[in-house]
C-alpha positions in Angstrom: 22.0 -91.2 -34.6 22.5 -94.3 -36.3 21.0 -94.8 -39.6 21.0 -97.9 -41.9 24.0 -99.4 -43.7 23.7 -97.6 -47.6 24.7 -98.2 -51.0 27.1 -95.3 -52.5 24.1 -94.8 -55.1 21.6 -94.2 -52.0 23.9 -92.2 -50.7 24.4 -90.1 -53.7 20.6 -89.7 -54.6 19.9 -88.5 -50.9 22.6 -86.4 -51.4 21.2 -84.4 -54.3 17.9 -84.6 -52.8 19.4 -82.2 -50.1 21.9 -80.3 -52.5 17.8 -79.4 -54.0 16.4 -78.5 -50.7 19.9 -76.3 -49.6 19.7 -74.3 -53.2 16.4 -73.7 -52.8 16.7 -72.6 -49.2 19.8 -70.2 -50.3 18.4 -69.3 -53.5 15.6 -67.7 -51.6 18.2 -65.6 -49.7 19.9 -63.8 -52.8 16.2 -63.3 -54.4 14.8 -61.3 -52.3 17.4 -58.1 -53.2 15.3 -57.4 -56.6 12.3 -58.4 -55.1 12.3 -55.7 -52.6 11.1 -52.6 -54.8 8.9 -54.3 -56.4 7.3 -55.3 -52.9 7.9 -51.5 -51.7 5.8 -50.3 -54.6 2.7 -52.7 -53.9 2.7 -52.2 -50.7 3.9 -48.8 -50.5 6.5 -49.1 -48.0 9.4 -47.6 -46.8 13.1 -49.1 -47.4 13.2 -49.5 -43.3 9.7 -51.0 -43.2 10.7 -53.3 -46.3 13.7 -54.4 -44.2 12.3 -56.6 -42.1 11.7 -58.9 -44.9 15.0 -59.9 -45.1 15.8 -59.4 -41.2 12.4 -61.6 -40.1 13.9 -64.2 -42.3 17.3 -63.9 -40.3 15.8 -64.0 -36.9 13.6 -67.5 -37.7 16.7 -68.9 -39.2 18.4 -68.1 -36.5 16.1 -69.6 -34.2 15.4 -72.7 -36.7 18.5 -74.2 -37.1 19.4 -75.5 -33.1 15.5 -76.3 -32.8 15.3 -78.6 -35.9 18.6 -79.9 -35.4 18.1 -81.0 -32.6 15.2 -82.8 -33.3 16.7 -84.2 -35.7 19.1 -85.8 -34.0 16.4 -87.1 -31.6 13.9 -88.3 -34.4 15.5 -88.6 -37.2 16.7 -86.5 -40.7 13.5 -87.8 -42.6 11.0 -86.6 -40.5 12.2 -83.5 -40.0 13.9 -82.7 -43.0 10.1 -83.1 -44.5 8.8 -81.1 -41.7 11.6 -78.3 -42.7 10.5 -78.4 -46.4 6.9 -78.0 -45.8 7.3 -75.1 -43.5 9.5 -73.8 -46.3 6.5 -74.4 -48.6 3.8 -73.2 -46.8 5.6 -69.8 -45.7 6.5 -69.5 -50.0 2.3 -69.9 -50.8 1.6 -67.3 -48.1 4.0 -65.2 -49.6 3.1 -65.5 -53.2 -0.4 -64.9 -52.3 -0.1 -62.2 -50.3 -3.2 -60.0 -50.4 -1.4 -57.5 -47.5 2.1 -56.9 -45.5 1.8 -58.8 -42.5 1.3 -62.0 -44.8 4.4 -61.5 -46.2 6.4 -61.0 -42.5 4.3 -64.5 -41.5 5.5 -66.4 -45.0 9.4 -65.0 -44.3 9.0 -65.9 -40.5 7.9 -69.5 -41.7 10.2 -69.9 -44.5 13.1 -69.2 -42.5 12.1 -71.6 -40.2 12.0 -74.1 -42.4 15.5 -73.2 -44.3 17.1 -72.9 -40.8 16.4 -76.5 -40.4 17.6 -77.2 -44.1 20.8 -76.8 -43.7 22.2 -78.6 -40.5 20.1 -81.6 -41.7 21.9 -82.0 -45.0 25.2 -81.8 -43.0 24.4 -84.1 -40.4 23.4 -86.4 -42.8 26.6 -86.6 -44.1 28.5 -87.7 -40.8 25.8 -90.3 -40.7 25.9 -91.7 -43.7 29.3 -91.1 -45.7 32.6 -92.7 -45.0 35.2 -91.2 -43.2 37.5 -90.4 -46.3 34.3 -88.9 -48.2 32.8 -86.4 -46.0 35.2 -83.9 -47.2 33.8 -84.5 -51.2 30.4 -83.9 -49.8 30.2 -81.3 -47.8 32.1 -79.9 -50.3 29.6 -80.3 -53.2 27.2 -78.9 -50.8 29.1 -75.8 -49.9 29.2 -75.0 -53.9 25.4 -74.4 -53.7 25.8 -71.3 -51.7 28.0 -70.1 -54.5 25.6 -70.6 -57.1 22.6 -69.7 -55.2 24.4 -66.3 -54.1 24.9 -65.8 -58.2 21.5 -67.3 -59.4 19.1 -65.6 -56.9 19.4 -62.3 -58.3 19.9 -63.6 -61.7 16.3 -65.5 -61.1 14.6 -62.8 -59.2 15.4 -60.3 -62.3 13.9 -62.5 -64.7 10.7 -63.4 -63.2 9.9 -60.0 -61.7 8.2 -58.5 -65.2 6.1 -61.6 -64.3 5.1 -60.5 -61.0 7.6 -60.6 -57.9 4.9 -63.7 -56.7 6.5 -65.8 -59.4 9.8 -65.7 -57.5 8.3 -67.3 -54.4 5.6 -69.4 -56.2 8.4 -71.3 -57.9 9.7 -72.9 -54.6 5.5 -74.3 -54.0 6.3 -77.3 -56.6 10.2 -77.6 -55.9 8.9 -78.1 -52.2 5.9 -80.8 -52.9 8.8 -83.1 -55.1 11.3 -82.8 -52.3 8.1 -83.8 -49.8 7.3 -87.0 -51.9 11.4 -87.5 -52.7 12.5 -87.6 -49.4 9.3 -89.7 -48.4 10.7 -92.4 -50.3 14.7 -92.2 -50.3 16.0 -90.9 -46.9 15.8 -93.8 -44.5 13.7 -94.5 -41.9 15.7 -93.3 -38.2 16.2 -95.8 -35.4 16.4 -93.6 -32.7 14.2 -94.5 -29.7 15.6 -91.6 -27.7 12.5 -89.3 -26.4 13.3 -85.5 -26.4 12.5 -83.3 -23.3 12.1 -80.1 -25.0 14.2 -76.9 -23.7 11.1 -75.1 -23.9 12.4 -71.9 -21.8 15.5 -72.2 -23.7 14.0 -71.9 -27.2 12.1 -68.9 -25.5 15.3 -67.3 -24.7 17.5 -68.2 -27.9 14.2 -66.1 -29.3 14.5 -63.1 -27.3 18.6 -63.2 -28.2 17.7 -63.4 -32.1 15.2 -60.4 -31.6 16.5 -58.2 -29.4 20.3 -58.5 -31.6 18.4 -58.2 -34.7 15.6 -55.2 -34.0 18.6 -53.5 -32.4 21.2 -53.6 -35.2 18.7 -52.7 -37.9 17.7 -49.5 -36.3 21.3 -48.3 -36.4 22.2 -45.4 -38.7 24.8 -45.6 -40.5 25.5 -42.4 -41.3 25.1 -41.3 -37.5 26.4 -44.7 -36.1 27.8 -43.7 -32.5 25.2 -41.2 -31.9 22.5 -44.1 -33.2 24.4 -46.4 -30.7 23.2 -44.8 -28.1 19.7 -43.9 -29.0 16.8 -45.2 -26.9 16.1 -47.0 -30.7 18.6 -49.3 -30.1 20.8 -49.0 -26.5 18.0 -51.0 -25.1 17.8 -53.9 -27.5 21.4 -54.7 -27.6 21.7 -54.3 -23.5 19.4 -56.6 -23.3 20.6 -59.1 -25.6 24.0 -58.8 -23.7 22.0 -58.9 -20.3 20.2 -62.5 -21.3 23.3 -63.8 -22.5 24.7 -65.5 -19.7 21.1 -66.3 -18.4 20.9 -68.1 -21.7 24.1 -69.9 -21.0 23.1 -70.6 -17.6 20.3 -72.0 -18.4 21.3 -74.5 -21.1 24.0 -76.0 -18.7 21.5 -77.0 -16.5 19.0 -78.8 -18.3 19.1 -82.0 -19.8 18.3 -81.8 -23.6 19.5 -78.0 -23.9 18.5 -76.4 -27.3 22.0 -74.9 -27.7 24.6 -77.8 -26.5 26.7 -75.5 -24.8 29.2 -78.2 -23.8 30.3 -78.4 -26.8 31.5 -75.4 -26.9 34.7 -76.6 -24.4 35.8 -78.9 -27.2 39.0 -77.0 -28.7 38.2 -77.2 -32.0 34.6 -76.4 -32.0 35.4 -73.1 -29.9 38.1 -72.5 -32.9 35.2 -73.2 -35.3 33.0 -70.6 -33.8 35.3 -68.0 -33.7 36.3 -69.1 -37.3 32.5 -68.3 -38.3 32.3 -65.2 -36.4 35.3 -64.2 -38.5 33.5 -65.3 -41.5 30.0 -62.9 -41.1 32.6 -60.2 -40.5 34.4 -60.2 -43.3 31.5 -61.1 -45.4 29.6 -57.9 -44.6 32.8 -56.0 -46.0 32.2 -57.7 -49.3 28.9 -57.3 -50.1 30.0 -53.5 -50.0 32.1 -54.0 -53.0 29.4 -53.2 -55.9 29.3 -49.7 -54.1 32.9 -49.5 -53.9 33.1 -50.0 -57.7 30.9 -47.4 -58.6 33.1 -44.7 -56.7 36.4 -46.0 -58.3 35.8 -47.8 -61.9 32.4 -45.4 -62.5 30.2 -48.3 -63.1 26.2 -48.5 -63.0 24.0 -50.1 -60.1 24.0 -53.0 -62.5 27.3 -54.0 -63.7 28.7 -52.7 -60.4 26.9 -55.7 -58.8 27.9 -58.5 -61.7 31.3 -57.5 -60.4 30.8 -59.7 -57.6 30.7 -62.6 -60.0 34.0 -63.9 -59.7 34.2 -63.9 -55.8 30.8 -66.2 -56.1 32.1 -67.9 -59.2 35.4 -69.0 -57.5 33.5 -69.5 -54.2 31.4 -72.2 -56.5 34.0 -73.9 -58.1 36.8 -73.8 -55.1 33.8 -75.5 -52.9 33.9 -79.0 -54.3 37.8 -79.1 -55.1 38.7 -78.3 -51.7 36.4 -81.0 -49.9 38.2 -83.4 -52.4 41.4 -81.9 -51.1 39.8 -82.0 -47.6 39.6 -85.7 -47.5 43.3 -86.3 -47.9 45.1 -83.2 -46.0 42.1 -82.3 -43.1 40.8 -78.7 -41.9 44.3 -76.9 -40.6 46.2 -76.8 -44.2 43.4 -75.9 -45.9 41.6 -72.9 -43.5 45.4 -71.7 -42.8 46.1 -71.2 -46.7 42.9 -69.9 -47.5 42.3 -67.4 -44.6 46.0 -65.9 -46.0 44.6 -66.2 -49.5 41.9 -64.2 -48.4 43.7 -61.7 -46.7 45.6 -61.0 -49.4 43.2 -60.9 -51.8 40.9 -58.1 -49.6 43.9 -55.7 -49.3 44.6 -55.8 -53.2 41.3 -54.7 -53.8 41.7 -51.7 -50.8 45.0 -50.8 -52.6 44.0 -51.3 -55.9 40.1 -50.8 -56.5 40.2 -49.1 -59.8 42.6 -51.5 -61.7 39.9 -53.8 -63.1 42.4 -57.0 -64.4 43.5 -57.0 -60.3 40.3 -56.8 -59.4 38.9 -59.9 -60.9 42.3 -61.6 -59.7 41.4 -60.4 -56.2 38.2 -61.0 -56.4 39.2 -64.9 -57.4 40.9 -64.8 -54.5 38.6 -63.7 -52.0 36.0 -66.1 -53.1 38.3 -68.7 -52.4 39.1 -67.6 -49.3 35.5 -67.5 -48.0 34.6 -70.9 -48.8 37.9 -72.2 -46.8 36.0 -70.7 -43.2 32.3 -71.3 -44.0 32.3 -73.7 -46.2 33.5 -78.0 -46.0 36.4 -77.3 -43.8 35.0 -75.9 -41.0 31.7 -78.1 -41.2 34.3 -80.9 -41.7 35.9 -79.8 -37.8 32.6 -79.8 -36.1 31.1 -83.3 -37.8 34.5 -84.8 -36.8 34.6 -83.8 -33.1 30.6 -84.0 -32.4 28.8 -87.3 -31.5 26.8 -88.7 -33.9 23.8 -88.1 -31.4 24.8 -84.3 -31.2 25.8 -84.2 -35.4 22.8 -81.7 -36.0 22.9 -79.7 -33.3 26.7 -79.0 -34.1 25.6 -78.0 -37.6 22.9 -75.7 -36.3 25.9 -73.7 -34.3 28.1 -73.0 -37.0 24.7 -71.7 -38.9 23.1 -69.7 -35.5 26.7 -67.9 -35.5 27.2 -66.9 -39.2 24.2 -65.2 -39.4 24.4 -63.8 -36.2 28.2 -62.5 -37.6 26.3 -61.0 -40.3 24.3 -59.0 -38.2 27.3 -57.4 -36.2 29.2 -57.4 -39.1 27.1 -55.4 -41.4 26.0 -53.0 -38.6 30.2 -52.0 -38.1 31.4 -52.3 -41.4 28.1 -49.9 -42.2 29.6 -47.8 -39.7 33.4 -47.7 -40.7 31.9 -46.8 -44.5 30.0 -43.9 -43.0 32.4 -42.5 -40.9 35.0 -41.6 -44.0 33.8 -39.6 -46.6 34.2 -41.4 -50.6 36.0 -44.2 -51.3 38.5 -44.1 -48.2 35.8 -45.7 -45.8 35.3 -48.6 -47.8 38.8 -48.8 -48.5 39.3 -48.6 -45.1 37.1 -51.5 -43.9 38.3 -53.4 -46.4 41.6 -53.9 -44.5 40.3 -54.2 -41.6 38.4 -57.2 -42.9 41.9 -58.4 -44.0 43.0 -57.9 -40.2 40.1 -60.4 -39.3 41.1 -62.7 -42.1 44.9 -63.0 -40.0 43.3 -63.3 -36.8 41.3 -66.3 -38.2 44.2 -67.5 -39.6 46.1 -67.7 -36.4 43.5 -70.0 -34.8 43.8 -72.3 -37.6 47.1 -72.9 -36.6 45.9 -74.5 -33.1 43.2 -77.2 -35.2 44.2 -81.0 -35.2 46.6 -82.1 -37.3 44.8 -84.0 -40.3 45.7 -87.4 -38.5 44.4 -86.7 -35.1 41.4 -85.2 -36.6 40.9 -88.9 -38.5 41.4 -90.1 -35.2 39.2 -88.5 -33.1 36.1 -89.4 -36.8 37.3 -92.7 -35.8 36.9 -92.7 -32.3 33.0 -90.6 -32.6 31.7 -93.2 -35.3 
């Protein structure tokens, strides 16, 4: 993918034009937790049947992200970064005028889309357009929006719902149209000529793998998880996820233009990076269990249970554009090998220690931290340096296709582990095994490129 030659001020303004399109992507994530009951209520739905607003939005992100990347990487960011935001839009104005249910499961399909698109875009834009010793400062500024998005979506959501839970999707129709007219304008024009021969039966496929994983996790019970398992609610999805697996891979070695470049998946570090991200929606799931876990030791409310998860976000925020600065100068290894023990550490104080509320917020520092060294620049950083610039998206798409696919699995056994212990022990419990994860991923960071071989082998992919 070879763009034009442009000025660092370019550069920057097409870099907060996607840092826009990103939070409003990821804002649209956090929002929809206070949305939901509001949602239930008008359409009088049950919490299982309201579910499928958030998991729909999973399953066409899932699918999204290697589709648009990859034509991206065939036609260009512009085109189909304005192609992701209107999907994005349109999917928000079905939404927010909604007269029935299955409107609102369309508008989440579409959104998500859209956002799965989003997100690779922005990053292969910046192995495109930034210099070598900069990538790191901007993939870093854009790993700080999930941060704040992950604090300001339920923050926003609360404060427009007395308006009308619409509001919180309406909001995105004009963020969408100035993005739309923005990017017509700044991103620059691709000069690709490549034509694409589309993996049709492969997106089919990579659909069927996102469904079948996500109907089947989200009928597990948690309180009844082996038996649930088991159940002809769920045993069949997940065997046949399993099943189409290695049809899937089969399949994408054999074509030309696969959907999902399974070749790159032999490169060293990009399997490390996979596994990394894997790590990453398993040890995720075990915090987003924490508000509960605080109401069981410390006796908060629902409310201020959940604002306890401000300082893992908050340092998540702030740690995301110091360590892509950092990034620039030391590479991936030093950095994902101190902050996968940092987050270790910081998940088993909390397990020891979840009713001392001065640790807590220590721990909690520390965890956010932590997080952002797997997901965020650093691992982004590994697959932009080791993919060609032709393949820059589609490497992007992978690390987003398996996080949210680690979520899945994630959530489904850490929901498990909880249930299975009565009280606080089962989250205490899962929060050490989380910590467990956090070493294992720590000892694969020891086998990335050292930070000159990995500014050899940018070099050698420009």
């Amino acid at each position: 993918m070879q763009e034009k030659a442009l000025d660092t001020k370019t550069r920057n303004l097409i870099l907060i034009l996607f840092l826009i399109g990103v939070f409003m992507g990821s804002l649209d994530t956090g929002i929809i937790g206070p949305v939901l009951p509001s949602i239930e209520q008008s359409f009088q739905l049950t919490s299982r049947d309201s579910s499928w607003i958030f998991t729909l939005f999973v399953i066409a992100f899932m699918i999204g992200s290697p589709v648009m990347a990859k034509f991206s990487d065939f036609y260009g960011r512009k085109k189909i970064f304005i192609l992701d935001v209107i999907l994005f839009g349109i999917g928000s104005c079905l939404i927010a005028f909604s007269f029935n249910i299955g409107l609102i499961f369309l508008g989440r399909i579409i959104q998500g889309f859209g956002c799965g698109g989003i997100f690779p875009v922005a990053g292969a834009f910046i192995g495109d357009a930034f210099p070598l010793n900069e990538r790191g400062r901007a993939l870093g500024i854009l790993g700080s929006v999930f941060g704040i998005s992950a604090i300001g979506g339920p923050l926003v959501g609360a404060a427009l719902i007395p308006f009308g839970w619409n509001w919180c999707f309406t909001i995105n129709i004009p963020i969408s149209v100035v993005l739309i007219i923005f990017a017509f304008y700044i991103l620059p024009n691709s000069q690709n000529q490549r034509k694409l021969k589309i993996d049709y039966l492969g997106i089919i496929i990579l659909s069927l793998l996102a469904v079948f994983l996500s109907y089947g996790l989200n009928r597990i019970d948690s309180d009844n998880f082996i038996n649930s398992l088991f159940s002809p609610e769920v045993a069949p999805f997940l065997i046949m996820f399993i099943i189409l697996i290695p049809i899937f891979v089969k399949i994408e070695k054999s074509v030309q233009d696969s959907i999902v470049p399974i070749h790159m998946l032999k490169n060293k570090e990009i399997s490390i990076a996979c596994i990394e991200t894997m790590c990453y929606g398993i040890i995720y799931s075990s915090v987003i269990f924490i508000p509960s876990l605080v109401i069981l030791s410390m006796g908060l409310n629902d409310q201020l249970a959940s604002l306890m998860l401000i300082p893992i976000l908050g340092a998540n925020a702030v740690a995301a554009p110091i360590l892509g600065r950092i990034l620039d100068i030391t590479g991936s290894r030093t950095i994902m090998a101190i902050g996968t023990l940092i987050l270790a550490g910081g998940l088993i104080a909390i397990a020891i220690y979840p009713n001392n509320f001065t640790l807590f917020l220590i721990s909690g520092c520390l965890v956010g931290v932590g997080l952002v060294t797997i997901i965020g620049a650093p691992l982004r950083y590994i697959v932009l340096s080791e993919a060609k610039p032709t393949e820059r998206g589609a490497g992007q798409a992978i690390v987003n296709m398996l996080s949210s696919a680690g979520q899945l699995i994630g959530g489904a056994l850490i929901g498990g582990v909880i249930a299975s212990f009565s009280g606080i022990l089962g989250y205490k419990i899962s929060l050490i095994l989380a910590a467990m994860v956090a070493f294992v991923a720590f000892l694969f960071t020891l086998k990335l490129k050292s930070r000159d071989e990995q500014m050899a082998t940018m070099k050698s992919n420009q």
